[in-house]
C-alpha positions as CSV (number, residue, x, y, z in Angstrom):
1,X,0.0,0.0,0.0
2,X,1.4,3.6,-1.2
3,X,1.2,6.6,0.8
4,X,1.6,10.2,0.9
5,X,1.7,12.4,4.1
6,X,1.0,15.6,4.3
7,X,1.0,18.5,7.1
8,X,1.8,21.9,6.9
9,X,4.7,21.1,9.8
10,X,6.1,18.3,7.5
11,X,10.0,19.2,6.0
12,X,8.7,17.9,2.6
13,X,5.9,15.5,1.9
14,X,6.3,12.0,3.3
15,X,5.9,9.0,0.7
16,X,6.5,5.6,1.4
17,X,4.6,2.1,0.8
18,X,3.5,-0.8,3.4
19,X,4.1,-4.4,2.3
20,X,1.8,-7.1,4.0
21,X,3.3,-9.9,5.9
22,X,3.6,-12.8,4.0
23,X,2.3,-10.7,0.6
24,X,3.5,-12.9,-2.3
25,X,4.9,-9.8,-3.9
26,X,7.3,-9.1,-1.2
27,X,10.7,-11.6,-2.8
28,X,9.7,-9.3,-6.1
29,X,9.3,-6.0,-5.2
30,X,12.4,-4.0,-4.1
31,X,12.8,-1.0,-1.5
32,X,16.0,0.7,-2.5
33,X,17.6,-2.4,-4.6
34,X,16.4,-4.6,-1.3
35,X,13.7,-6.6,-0.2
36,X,11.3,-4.9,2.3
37,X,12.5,-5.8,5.6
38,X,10.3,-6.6,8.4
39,X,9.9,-3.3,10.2
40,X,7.9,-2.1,6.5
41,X,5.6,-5.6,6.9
42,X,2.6,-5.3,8.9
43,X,1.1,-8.0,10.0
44,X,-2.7,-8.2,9.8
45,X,-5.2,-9.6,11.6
46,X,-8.3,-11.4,10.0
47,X,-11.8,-11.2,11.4
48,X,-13.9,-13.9,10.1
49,X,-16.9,-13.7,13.3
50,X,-20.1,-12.5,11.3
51,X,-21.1,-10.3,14.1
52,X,-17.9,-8.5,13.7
53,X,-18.0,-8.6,9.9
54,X,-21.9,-7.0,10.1
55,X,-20.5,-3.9,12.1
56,X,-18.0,-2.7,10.0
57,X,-20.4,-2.9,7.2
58,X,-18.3,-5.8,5.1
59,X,-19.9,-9.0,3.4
60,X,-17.3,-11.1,4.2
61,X,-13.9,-11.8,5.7
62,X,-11.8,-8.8,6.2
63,X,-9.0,-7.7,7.5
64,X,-7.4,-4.6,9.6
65,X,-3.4,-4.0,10.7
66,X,-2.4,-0.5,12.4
67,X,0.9,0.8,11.5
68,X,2.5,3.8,13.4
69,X,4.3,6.4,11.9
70,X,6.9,9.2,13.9
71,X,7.8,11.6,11.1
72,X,10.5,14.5,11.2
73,X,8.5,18.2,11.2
74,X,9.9,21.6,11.7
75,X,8.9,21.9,15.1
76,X,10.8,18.5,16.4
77,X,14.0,19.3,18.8
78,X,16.9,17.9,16.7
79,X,15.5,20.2,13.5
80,X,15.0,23.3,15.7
81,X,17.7,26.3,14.5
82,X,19.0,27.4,18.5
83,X,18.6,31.1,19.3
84,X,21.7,33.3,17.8
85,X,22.5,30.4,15.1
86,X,22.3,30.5,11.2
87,X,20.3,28.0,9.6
C-alpha cells in the first residue's frame, strides 16, 4: 500500500509504501535495490466472526493492521535552529 503524508509542519511531503506480511509480492518487489524488511511488513489480523463482519459494514472476511508512523517536522527538537545560530 502507497502513501503520501502531508501537514503543513512536514519538512517535505512524506511518501512511502507498506508491504503485508507474507504478501507474495514481497521476494519481487524492491525498496532501494532490497527486499522490504520486516519493520515495512505489517502484520494483519483477519476477522472472520459474522457479528464482527456486520459492524463494519463488510460482506465477508476482512482484514485490519495498524501501523504507526513518527515523522521528522519543523517543530521536532533535533531540526529546531538554537537562538543566535544560522540556519
Amino acid at each position: 500500500m502507497h502513501y503520501e503524508v502531508h501537514h503543513p509542519d512536514l519538512i517535505t511531503p512524506w511518501r512511502g509504501e507498506i508491504y503485508f506480511r507474507g504478501d507474495p509480492v514481497i521476494p519481487v518487489d524492491f525498496v532501494g535495490g532490497t527486499l522490504a524488511p520486516p519493520a515495512l511488513q505489517a502484520h494483519t489480523v483477519l476477522h472472520e466472526d459474522p457479528k464482527d463482519i456486520a459492524e463494519a459494514g463488510f460482506q465477508g472476511p476482512y482484514r485490519t493492521t495498524e501501523f504507526d508512523f513518527v515523522l521528522k517536522t519543523r517543530t521536532s527538537p533535533d531540526t529546531i535552529t538554537p537562538k543566535g545560530a544560522t540556519a
